[in-house]
C-alpha positions as CSV (number, residue, x, y, z in Angstrom):
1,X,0.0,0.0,0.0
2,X,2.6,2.3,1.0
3,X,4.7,1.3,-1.9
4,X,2.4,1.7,-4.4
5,X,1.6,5.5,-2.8
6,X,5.0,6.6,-3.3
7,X,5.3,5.2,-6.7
8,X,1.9,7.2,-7.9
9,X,3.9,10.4,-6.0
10,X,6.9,9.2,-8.8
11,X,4.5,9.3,-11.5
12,X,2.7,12.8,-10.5
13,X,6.4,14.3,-10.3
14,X,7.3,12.5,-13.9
15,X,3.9,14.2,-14.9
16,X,4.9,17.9,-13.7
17,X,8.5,17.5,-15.4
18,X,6.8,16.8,-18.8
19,X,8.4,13.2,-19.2
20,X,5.8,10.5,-21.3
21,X,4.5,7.3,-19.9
22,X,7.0,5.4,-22.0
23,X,10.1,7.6,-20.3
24,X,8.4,7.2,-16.4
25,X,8.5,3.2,-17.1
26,X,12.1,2.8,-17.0
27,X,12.8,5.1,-14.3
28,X,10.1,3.6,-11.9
29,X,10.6,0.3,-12.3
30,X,14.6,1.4,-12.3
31,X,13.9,3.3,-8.6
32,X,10.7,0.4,-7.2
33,X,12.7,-2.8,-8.5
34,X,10.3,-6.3,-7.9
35,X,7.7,-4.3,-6.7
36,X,6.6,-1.9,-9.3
37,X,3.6,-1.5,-10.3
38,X,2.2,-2.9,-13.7
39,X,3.2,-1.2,-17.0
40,X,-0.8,-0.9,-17.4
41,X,-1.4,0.9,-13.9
42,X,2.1,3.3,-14.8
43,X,-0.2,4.2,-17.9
44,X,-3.2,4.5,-16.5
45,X,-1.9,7.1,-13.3
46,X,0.1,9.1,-15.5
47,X,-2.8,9.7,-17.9
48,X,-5.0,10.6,-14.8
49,X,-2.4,13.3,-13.8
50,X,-1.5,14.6,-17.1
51,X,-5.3,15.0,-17.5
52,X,-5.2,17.3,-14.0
53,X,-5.6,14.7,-10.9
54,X,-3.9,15.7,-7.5
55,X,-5.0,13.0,-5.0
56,X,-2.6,9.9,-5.5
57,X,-4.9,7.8,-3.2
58,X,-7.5,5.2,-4.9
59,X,-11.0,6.0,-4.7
60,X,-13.4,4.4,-2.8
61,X,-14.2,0.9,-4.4
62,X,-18.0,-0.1,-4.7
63,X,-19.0,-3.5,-3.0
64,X,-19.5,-4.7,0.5
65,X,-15.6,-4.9,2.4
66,X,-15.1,-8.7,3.3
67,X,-15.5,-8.3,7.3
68,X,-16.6,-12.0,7.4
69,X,-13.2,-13.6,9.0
70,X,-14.4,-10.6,11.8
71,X,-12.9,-11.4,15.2
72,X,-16.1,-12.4,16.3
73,X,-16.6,-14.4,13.8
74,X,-13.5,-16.2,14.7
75,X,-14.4,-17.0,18.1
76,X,-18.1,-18.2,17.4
77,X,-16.0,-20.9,15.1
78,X,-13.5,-21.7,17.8
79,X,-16.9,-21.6,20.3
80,X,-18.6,-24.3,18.1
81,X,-15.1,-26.5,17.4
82,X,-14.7,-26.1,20.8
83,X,-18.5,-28.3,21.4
84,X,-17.7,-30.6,18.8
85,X,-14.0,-31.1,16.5
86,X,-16.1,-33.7,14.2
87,X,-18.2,-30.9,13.1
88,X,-17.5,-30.4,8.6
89,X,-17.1,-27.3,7.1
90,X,-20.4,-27.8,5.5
91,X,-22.1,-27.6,8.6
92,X,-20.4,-24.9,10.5
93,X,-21.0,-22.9,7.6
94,X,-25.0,-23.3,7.9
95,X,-24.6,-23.7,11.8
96,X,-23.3,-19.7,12.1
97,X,-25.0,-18.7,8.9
98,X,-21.2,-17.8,7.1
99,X,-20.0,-19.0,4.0
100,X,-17.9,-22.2,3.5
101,X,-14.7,-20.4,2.1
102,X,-14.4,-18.2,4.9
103,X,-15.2,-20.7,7.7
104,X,-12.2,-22.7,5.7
105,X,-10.4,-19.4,6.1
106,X,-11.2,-19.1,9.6
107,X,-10.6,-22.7,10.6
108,X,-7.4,-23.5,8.3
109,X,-6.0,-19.6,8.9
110,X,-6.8,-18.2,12.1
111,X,-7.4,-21.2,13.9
112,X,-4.7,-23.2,12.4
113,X,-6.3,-26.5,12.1
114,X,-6.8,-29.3,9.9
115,X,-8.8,-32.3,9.2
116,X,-7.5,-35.8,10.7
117,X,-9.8,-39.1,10.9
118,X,-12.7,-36.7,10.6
119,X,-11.7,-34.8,13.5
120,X,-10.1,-30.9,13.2
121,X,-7.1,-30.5,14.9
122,X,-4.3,-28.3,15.5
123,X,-2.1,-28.4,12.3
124,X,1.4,-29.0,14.1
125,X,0.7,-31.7,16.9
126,X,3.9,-32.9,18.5
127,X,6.0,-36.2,18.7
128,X,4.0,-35.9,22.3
129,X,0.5,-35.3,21.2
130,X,1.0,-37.7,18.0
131,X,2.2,-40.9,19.9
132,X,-0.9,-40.3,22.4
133,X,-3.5,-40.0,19.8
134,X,-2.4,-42.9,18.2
135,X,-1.8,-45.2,21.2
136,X,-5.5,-44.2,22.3
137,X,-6.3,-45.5,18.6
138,X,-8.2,-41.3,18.2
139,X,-7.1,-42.2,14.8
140,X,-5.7,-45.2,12.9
């Protein structure tokens, strides 16, 4: 975000000294390196301030922001796991009313779990907690 703010502030400066989109290229990807932005976007911002724009933030996108993987909605996961680790996806999804990606999100992500015999468990058990389940025969 902050990278891509100074290099629109490049392009407004290349802008006011009269240089073409084809001469800020070089020099921005030259000063930016791996992170530049696209030859497209350089294009598209320098035409924006040749044709008189100041503001070198975005505008305001339309559409809803994703606020799904909320913090709340991260504990009423962990709240429902917590009942029941057998519980799918599927269902925790329709349980809480959230869709399946972002309870996948939530569970795989934030929670750091995974699927084993059926059962969601913390990704990275150790030597400990791996020997245990399988000596209680929690999964074969």
């Amino acid at each position: 975000m902050q990278r891509s703010l100074e290099q629109r502030m490049a392009i407004k400066f290349c802008v006011k000294l009269e240089k073409s989109a084809a001469e800020t290229i070089p020099m921005l990807k030259k000063a930016s390196g791996v992170g530049c932005l696209s030859d497209r976007q350089i294009f598209r911002w320098h035409k924006a301030f040749a044709e008189g724009r100041e503001d070198v933030n975005d505008e305001k996108r339309a559409g809803r922001p994703s606020t799904s993987s909320s913090d709340d909605n991260v504990k009423r996961v962990r709240d429902l796991l917590n009942t029941d680790r057998r519980l799918s996806v599927r269902l925790i999804s329709e349980t809480l009313d959230i869709t399946k990606t972002i309870v996948h999100e939530i569970v795989s992500e934030s929670l750091g779990m995974r699927k084993v015999c059926a059962k969601l468990v913390a990704k990275v058990l150790t030597d400990d907690q791996n020997a245990r389940r399988l000596k209680l025969g929690i999964c074969s």
